[in-house]
C-alpha positions as MATLAB code, in Angstrom:
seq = 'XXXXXXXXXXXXXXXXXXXXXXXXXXXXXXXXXXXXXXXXXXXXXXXXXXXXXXXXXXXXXXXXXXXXXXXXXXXXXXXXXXXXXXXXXXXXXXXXXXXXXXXXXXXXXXXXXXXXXXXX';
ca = [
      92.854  -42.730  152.155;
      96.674  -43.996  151.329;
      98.016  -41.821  148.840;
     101.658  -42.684  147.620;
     103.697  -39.391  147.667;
     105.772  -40.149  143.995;
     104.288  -40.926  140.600;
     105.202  -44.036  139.236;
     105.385  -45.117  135.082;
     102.641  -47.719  134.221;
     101.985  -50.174  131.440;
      98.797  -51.695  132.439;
      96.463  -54.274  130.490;
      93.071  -55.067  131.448;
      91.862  -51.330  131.585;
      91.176  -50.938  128.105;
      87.188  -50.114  129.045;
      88.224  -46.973  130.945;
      90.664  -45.991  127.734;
      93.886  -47.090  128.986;
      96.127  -48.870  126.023;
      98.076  -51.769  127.348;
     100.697  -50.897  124.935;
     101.077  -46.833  125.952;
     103.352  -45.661  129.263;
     101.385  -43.810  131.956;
     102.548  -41.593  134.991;
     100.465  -42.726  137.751;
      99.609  -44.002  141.023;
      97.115  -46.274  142.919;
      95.670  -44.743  145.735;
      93.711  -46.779  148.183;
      90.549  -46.083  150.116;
      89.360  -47.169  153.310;
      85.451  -46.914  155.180;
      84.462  -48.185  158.298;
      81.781  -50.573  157.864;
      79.474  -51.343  160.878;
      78.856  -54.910  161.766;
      76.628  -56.552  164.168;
      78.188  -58.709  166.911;
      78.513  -62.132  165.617;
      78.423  -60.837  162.170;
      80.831  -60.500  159.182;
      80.722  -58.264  156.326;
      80.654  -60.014  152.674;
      80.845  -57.429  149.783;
      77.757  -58.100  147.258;
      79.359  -56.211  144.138;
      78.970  -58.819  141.828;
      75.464  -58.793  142.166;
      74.925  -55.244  141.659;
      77.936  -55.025  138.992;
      76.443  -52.608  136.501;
      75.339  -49.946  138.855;
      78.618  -49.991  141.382;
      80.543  -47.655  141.159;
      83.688  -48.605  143.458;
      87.288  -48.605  143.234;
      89.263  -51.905  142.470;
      89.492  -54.936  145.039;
      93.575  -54.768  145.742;
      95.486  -55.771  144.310;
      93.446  -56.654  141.112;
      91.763  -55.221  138.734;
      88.545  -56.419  139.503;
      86.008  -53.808  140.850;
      85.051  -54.036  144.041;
      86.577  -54.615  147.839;
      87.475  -56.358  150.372;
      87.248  -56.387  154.144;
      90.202  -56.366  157.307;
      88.319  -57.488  160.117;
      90.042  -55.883  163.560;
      90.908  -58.615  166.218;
      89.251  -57.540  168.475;
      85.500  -56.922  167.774;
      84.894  -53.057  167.444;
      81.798  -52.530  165.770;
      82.998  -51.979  162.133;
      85.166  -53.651  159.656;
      87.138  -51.629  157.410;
      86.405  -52.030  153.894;
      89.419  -51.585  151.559;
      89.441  -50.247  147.497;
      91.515  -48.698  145.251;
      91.734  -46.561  142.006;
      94.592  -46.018  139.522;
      94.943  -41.843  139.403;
      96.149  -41.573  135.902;
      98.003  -38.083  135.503;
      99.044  -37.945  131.830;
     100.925  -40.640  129.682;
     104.297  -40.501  128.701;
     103.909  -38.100  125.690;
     102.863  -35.281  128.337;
      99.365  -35.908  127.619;
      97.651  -34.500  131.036;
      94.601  -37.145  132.101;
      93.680  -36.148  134.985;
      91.599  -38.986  135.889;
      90.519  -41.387  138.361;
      90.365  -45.270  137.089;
      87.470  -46.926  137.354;
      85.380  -44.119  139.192;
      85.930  -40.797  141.264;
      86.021  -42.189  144.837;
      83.550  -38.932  145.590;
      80.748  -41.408  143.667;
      82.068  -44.813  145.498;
      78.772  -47.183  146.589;
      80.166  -49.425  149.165;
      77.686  -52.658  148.424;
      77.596  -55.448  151.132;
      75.628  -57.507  153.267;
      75.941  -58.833  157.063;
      76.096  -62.823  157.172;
      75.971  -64.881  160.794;
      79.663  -65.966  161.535;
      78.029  -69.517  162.950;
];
């Protein structure tokens, strides 16, 4: 996990499903996630989230909006790729409101969805 150290103020659209107005100020900050994924030599890791959309529960693929993640694979071959996510911790809005809340899930509940192709 990558947690930025200072809240930031936030207008964001496109996360009106989880509640948050595109026209209200929010004190915030994405924090991103990080799991080693193990890989078979000669093997890549391709996330299947759109497939399984309505039962994932992951963070956001950075650095959109769009649920789900994506991979860095090391250079040299290790045994794992890391897969990468995100969330938007929403603390309160600008009226003092407290939130409390992690956008689009608690990473405690993240499914990591993906499949091994053949890199030939």
């Amino acid at each position: 996990m990558i947690e930025p150290k200072d809240y930031k103020k936030y207008a964001i659209s496109g996360l009106e499903k989880w509640g948050i107005s595109p026209t209200n100020i929010y004190i915030g900050k994405y924090i991103d996630y990080y799991k080693d994924l193990p890989v078979t030599k000669g093997y890549m890791i391709v996330p299947t989230n759109s497939k399984y959309k309505t039962e994932n529960n992951m963070g956001f693929n950075p650095p959109s909006t769009t649920q789900g993640f994506h991979t860095i694979v090391p250079d040299s071959w290790t045994g794992y790729e890391s897969g990468i996510t995100q969330i938007f911790y929403v603390k309160c809005d600008i009226s003092g409101i407290s939130w409390n809340r992690n956008i689009p899930c608690d990473p405690n509940d993240f499914v990591w969805y993906y499949k091994s192709i053949s890199e030939e």
